[in-house]
Residue frames as qw, qx, qy, qz and C-alpha x, y, z in Angstrom:
[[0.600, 0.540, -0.393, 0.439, 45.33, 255.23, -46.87],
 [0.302, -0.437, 0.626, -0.571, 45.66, 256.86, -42.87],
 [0.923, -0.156, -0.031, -0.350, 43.73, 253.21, -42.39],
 [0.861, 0.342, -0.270, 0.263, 46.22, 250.87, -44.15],
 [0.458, 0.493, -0.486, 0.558, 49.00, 252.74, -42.14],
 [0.614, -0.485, 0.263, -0.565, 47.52, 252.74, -39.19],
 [0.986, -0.046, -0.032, -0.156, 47.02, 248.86, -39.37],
 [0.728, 0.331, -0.386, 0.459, 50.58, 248.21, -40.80],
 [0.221, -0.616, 0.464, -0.597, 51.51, 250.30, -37.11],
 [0.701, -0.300, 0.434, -0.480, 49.75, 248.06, -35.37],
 [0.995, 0.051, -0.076, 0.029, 51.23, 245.26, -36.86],
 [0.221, 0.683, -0.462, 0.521, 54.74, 246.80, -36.12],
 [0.152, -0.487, 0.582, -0.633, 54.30, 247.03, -32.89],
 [0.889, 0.013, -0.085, -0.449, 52.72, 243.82, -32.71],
 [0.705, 0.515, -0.480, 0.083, 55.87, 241.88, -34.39],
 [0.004, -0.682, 0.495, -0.539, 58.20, 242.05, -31.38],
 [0.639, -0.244, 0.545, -0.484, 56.03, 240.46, -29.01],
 [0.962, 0.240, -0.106, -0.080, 55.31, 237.14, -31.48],
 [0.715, 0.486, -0.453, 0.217, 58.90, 237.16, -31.91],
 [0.110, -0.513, 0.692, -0.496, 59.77, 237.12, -28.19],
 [0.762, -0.109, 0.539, -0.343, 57.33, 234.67, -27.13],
 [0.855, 0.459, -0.232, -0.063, 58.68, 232.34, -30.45],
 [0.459, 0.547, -0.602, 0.356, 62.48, 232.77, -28.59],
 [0.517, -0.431, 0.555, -0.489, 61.15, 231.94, -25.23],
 [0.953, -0.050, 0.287, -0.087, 59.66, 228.45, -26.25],
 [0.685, 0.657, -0.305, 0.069, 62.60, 228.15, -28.44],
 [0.294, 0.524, -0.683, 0.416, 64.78, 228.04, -25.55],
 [0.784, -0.336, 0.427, -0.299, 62.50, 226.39, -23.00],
 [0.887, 0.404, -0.167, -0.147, 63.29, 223.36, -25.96],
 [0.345, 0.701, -0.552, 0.292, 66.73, 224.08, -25.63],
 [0.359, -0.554, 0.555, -0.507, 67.12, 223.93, -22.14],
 [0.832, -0.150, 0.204, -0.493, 65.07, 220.56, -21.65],
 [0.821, 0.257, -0.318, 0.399, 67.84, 217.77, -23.71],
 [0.334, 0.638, -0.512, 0.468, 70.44, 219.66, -21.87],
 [0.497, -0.367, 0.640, -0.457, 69.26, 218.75, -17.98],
 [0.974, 0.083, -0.048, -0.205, 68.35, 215.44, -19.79],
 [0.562, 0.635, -0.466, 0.253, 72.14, 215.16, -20.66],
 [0.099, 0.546, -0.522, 0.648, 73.38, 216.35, -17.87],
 [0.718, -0.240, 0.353, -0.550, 71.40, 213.90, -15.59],
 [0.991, 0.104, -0.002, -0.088, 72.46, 210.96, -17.61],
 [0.393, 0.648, -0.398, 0.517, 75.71, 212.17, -17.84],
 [0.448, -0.422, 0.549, -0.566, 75.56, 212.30, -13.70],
 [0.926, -0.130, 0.265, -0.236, 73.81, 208.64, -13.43],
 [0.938, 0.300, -0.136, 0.107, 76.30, 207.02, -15.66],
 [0.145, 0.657, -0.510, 0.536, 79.24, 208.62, -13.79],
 [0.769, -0.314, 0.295, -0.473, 77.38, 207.18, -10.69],
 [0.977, -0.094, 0.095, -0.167, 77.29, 203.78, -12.00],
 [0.665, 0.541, -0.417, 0.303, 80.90, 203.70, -13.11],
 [0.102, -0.663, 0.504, -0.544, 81.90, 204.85, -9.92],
 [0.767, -0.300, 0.382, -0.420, 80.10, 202.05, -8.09],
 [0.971, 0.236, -0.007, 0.038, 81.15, 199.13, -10.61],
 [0.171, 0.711, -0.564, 0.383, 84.68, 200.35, -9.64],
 [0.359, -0.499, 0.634, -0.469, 84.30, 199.69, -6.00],
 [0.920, -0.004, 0.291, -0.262, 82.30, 196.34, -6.62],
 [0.817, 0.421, -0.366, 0.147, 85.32, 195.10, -8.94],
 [0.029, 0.706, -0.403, 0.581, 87.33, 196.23, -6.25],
 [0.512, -0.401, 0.422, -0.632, 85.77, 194.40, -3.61],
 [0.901, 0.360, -0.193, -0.150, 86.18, 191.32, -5.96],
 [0.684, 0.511, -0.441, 0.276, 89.19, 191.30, -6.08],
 [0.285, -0.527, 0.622, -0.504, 89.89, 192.07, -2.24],
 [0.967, -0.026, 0.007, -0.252, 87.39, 188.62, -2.05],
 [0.896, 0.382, -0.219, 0.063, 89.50, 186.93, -4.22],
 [0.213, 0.679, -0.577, 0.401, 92.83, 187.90, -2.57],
 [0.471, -0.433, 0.595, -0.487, 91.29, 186.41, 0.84],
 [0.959, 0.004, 0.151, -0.240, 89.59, 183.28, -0.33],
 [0.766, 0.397, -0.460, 0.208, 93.28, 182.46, -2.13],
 [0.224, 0.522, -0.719, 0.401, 95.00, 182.95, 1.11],
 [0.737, -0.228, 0.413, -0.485, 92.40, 181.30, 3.12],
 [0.972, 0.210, -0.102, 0.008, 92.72, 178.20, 0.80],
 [0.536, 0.514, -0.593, 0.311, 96.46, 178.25, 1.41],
 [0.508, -0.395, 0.144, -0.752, 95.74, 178.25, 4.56],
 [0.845, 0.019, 0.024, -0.533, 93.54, 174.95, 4.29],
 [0.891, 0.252, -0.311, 0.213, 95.94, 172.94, 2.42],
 [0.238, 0.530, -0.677, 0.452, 99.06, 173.80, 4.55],
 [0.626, -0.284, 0.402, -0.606, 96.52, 173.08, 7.70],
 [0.939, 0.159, -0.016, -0.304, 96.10, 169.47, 5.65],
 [0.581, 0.622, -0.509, 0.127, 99.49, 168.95, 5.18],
 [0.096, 0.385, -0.743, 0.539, 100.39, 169.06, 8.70],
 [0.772, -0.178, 0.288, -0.538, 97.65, 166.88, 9.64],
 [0.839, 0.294, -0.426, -0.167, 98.70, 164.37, 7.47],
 [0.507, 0.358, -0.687, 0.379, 102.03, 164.05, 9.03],
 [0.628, -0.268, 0.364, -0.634, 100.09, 164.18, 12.57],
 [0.892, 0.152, -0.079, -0.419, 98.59, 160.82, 10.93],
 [0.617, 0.542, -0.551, 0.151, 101.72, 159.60, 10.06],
 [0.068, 0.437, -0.734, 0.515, 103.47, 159.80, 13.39],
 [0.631, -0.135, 0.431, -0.631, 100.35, 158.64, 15.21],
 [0.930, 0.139, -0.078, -0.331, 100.11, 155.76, 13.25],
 [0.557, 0.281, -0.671, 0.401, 103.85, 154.63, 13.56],
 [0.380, -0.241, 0.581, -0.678, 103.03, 155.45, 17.62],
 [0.843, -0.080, 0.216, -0.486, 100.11, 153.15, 17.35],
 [0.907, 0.182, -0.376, -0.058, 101.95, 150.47, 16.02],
 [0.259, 0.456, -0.581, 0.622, 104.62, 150.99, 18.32],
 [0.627, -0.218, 0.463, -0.588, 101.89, 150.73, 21.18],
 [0.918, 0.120, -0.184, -0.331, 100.58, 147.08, 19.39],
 [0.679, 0.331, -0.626, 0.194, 103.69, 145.93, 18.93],
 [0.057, -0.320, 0.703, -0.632, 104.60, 146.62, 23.06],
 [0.741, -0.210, 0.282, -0.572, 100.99, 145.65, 23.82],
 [0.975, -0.022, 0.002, -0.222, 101.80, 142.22, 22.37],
 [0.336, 0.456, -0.674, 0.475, 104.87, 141.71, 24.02],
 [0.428, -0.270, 0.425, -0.751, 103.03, 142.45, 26.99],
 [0.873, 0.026, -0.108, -0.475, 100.74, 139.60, 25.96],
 [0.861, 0.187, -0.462, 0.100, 103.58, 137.17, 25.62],
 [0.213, 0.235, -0.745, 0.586, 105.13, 137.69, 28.38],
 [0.629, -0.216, 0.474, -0.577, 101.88, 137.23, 30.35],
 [0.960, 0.025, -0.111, -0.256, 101.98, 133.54, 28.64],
 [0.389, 0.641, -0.588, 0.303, 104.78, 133.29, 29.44],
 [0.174, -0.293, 0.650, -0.679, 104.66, 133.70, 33.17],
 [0.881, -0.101, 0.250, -0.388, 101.62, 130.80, 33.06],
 [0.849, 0.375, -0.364, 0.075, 104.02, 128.49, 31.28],
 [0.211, 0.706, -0.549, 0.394, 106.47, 129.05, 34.18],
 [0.762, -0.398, -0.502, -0.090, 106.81, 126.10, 36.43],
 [0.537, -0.606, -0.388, 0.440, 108.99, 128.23, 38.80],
 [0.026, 0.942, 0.325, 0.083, 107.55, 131.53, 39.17],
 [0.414, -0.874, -0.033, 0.252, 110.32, 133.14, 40.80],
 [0.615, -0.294, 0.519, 0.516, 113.27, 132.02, 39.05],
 [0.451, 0.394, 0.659, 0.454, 111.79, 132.59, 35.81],
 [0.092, -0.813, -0.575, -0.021, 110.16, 135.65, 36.71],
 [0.265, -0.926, -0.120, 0.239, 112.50, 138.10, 38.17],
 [0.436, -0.202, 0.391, 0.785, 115.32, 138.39, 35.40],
 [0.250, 0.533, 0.538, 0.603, 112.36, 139.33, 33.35],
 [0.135, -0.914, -0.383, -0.015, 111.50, 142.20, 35.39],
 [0.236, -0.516, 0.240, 0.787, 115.31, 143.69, 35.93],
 [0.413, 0.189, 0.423, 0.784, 114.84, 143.53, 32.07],
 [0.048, -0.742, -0.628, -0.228, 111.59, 145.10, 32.15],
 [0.115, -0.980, -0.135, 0.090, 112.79, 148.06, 33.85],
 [0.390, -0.379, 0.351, 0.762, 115.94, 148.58, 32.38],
 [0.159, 0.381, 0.630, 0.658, 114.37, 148.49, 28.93],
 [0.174, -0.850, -0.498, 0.001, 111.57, 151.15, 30.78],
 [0.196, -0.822, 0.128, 0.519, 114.60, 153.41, 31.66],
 [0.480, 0.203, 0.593, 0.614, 115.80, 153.01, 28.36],
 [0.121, 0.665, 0.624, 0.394, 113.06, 154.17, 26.63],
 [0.235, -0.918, -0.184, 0.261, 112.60, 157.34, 29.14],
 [0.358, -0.618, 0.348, 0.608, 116.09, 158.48, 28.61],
 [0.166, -0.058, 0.452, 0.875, 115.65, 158.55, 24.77],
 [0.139, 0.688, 0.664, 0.257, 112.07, 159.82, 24.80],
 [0.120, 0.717, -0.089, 0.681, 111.37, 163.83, 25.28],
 [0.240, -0.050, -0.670, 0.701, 112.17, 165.06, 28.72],
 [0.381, -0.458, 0.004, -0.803, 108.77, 165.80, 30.03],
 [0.775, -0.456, -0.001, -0.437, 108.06, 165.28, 33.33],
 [0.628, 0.503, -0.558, 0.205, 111.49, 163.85, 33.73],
 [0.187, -0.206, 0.678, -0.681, 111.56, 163.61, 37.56],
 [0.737, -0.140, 0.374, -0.546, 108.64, 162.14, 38.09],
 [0.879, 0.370, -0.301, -0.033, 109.29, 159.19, 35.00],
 [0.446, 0.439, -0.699, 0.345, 112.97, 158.88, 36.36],
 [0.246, -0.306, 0.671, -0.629, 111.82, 158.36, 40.17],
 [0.823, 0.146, 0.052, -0.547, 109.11, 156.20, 39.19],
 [0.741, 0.444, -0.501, 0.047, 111.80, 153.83, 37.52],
 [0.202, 0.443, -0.654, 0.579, 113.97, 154.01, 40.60],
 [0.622, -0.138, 0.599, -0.484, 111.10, 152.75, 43.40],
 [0.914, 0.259, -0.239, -0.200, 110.31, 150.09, 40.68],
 [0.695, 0.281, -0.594, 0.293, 114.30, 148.98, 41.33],
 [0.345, -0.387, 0.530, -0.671, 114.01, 149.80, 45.29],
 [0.804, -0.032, 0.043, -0.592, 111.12, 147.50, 45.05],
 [0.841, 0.226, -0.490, -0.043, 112.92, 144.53, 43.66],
 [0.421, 0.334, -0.680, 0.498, 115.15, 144.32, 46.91],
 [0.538, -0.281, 0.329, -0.724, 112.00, 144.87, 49.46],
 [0.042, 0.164, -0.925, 0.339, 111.27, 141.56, 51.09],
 [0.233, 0.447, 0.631, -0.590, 107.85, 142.61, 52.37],
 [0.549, 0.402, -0.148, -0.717, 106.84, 143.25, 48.59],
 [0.718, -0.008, 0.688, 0.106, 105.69, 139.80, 46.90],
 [0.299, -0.130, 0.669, 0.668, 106.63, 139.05, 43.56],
 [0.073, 0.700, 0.710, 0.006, 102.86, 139.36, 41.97],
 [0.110, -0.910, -0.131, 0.379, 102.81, 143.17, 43.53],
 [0.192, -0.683, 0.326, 0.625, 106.15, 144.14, 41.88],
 [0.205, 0.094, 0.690, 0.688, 105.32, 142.90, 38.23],
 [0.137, 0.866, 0.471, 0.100, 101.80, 144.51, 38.78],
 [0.181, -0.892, -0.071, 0.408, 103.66, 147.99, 39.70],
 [0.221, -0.250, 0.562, 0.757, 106.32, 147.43, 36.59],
 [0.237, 0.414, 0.628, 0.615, 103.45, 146.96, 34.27],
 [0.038, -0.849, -0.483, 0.210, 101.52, 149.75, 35.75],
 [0.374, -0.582, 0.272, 0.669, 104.57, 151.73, 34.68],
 [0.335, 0.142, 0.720, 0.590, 104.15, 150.51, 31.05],
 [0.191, 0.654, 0.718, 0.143, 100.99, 151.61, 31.25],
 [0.174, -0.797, 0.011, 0.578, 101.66, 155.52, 32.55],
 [0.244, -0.382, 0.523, 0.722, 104.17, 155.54, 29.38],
 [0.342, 0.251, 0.820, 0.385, 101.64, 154.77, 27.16],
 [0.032, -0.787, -0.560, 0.255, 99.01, 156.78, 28.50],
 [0.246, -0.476, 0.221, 0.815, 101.54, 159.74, 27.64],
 [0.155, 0.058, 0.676, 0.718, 101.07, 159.11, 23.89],
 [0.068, 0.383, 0.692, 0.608, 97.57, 160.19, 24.01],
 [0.247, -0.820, -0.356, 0.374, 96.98, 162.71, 26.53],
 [0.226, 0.741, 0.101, 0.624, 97.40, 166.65, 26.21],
 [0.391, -0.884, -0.247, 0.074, 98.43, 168.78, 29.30],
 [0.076, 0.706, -0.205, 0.674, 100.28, 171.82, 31.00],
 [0.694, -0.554, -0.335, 0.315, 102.51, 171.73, 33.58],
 [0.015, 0.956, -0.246, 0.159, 105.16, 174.30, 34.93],
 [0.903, -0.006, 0.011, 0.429, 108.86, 173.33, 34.82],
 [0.472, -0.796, 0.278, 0.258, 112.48, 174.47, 35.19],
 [0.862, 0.270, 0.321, 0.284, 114.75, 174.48, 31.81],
 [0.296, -0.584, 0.244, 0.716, 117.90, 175.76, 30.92],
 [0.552, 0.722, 0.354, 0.221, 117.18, 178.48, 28.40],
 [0.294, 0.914, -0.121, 0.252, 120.32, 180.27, 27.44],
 [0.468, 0.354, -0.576, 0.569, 122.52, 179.14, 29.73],
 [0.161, -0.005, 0.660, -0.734, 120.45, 179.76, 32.79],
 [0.029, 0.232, 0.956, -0.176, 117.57, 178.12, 34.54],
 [0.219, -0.010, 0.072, -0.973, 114.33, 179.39, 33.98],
 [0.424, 0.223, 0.719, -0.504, 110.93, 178.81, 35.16],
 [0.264, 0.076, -0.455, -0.847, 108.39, 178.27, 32.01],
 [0.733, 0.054, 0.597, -0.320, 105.14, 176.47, 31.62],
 [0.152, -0.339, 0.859, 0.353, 105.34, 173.69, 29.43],
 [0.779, 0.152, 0.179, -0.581, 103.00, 171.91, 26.99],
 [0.063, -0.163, 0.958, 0.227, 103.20, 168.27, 25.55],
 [0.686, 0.447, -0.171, -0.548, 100.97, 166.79, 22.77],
 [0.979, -0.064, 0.102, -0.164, 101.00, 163.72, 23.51],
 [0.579, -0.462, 0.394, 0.545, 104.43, 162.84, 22.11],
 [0.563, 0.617, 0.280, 0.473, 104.11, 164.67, 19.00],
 [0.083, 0.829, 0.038, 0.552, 104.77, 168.18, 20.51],
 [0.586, -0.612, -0.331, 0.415, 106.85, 169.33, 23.93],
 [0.399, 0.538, 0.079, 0.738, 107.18, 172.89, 23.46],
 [0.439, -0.531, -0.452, 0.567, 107.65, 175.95, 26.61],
 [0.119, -0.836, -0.128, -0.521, 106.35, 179.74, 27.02],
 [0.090, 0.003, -0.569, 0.818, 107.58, 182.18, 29.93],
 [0.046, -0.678, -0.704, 0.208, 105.20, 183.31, 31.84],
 [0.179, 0.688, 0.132, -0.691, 105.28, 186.63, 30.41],
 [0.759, 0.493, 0.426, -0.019, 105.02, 185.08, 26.73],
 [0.056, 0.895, -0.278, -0.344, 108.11, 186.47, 25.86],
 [0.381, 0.488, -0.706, -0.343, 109.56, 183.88, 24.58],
 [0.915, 0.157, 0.257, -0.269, 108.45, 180.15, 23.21],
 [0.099, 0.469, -0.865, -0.147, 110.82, 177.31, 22.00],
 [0.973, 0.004, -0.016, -0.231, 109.91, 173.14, 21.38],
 [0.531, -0.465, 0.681, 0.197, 112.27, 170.35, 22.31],
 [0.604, 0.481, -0.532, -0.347, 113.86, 168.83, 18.56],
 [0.888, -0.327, 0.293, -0.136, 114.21, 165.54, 18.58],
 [0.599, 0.645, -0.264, 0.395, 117.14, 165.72, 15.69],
 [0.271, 0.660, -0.483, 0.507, 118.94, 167.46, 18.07],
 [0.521, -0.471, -0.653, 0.284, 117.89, 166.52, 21.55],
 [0.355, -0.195, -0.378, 0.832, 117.90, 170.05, 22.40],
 [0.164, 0.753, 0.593, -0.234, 115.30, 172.99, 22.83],
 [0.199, 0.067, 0.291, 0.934, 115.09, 175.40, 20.22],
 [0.207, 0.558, 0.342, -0.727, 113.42, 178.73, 20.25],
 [0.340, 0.544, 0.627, 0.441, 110.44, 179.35, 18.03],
 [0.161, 0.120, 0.138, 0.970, 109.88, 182.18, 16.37],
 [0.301, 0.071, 0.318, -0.896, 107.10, 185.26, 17.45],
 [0.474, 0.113, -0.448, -0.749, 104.72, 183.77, 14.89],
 [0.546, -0.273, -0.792, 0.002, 103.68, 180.60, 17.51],
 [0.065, 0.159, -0.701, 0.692, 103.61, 182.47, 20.32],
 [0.601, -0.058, 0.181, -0.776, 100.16, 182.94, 20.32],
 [0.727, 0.038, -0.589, -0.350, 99.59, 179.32, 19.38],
 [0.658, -0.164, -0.719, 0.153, 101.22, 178.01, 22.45],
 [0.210, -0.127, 0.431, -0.869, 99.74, 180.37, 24.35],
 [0.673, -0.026, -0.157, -0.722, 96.54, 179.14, 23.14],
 [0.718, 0.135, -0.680, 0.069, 97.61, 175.35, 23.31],
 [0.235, 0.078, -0.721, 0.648, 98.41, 175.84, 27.24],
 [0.554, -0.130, 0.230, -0.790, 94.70, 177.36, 27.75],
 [0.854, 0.140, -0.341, -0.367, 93.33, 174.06, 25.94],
 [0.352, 0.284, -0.762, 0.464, 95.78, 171.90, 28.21],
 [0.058, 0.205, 0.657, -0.723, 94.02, 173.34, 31.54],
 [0.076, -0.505, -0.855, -0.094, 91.04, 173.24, 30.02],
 [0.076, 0.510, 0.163, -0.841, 90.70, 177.15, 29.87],
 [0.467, 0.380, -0.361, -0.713, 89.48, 177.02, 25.92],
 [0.893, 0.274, 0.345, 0.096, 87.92, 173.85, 23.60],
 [0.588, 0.046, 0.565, 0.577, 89.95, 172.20, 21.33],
 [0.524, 0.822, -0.073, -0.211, 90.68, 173.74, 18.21],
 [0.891, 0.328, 0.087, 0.302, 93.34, 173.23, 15.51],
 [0.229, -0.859, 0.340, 0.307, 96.76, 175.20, 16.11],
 [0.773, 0.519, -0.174, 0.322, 99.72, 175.38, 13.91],
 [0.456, -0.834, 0.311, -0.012, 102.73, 174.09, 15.66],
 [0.348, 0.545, -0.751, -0.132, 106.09, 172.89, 14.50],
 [0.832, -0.256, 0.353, -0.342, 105.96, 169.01, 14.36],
 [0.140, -0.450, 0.816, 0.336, 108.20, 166.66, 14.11],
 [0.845, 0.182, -0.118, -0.489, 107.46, 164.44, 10.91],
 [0.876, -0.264, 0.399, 0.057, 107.90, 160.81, 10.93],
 [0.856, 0.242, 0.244, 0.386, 110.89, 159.74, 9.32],
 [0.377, 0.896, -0.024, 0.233, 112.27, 163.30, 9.39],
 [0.858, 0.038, -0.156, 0.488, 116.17, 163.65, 9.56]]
């Protein structure tokens, strides 16, 4: 009997200890899902966080490639009409160049040179100031004085006839040349009511537009009106850039500048 109770003591005091080491692994168990959770819980917070910004960064794409494509087409638009004018110019050159032609068969058909010869050259340079006085005013002094030794010329004695229709057509040719040259000069135009020094660019005869020299302010001649209107801040840099490419300070590149379109009223 003192055995039996003895034993059952020692299983008393036994009991405790089973049952603690039963609630320890019980809660190591526990524990182990929960950082499992709580790590996926954390990674999937992660990835949400990142598929945000990447939708985000979509859509910023998407904002740029639409305004870049507007862009593109407007850039096309105003090329066309580039085309346009340049192709009514080029016919406008043909059409003079074969004038030019007939009147040089003319002048072999003539059985006296002189007589025949020198009403066609007053015309020839009236119709040469003509043409200056309704084209844009660039370089307007040198084009108008050029016209004027051409009629100096006709009354010189010591110039033979030969010389003074080579120097009118050499004239024809200057005017042409215009239509497909680029450049930058510095000039003297009344802006506001008073004179002012600017430098000036012309584009062939699609574009004649002026900058101060402190790029404060930029304007193109209209050909609607005949007069120079100012352009707004948003060219300045273009025809700032347009005057480097002039003097041959940058390469070509494509600028957006107001142009007149053919046929526009």
């Amino acid at each position: 009997m003192s055995a039996f109770r003895g034993w059952r003591r020692a299983v008393v005091r036994r009991a405790p200890i089973f049952s603690a080491m039963v609630f320890l692994f019980q809660t190591g168990w526990a524990q182990a899902p929960q950082a499992l959770l709580d790590a996926t819980v954390q990674e999937q917070a992660q990835s949400d966080s990142d598929a945000v910004r990447s939708q985000l960064r979509i859509s910023q794409l998407a904002d740029e490639t639409t305004e870049l494509l507007g862009e593109y087409r407007l850039a096309l638009q105003q090329l066309d009409r580039v085309r346009i004018y340049n192709d009514n110019l080029a016919a406008l050159v043909a059409d003079q160049e074969a004038e030019a032609a007939d009147i040089r068969r003319q002048l072999d058909d003539f059985t006296n040179t002189e007589q025949g010869i020198v009403p066609l050259m007053f015309n020839m340079i009236n119709a040469l100031e003509q043409f200056i006085d309704l084209d844009m005013p660039f370089q307007l002094d040198e084009r108008v004085d050029r016209v004027r030794r051409l009629r100096d010329n006709m009354d010189a004695a010591d110039i033979t006839i030969s010389e003074k229709y080579r120097q009118i057509m050499d004239a024809y040719l200057v005017e042409t040349d215009f239509g497909r040259t680029v450049e930058a000069y510095i000039d003297t135009l009344e802006i506001d009511g008073a004179p002012t020094q600017v430098d000036v660019l012309r584009v062939g005869r699609v574009l004649l537009a002026y900058q101060t020299p402190d790029r404060t302010a930029s304007g193109y001649f209209d050909r609607n009106t005949r007069d120079w209107v100012p352009l707004s801040d948003d060219y300045r840099a273009a025809v700032t850039q347009g005057l480097r490419i002039a003097r041959r300070q940058a390469a070509p590149d494509l600028l957006r500048l107001p142009v007149h379109a053919a046929g526009a009223q």
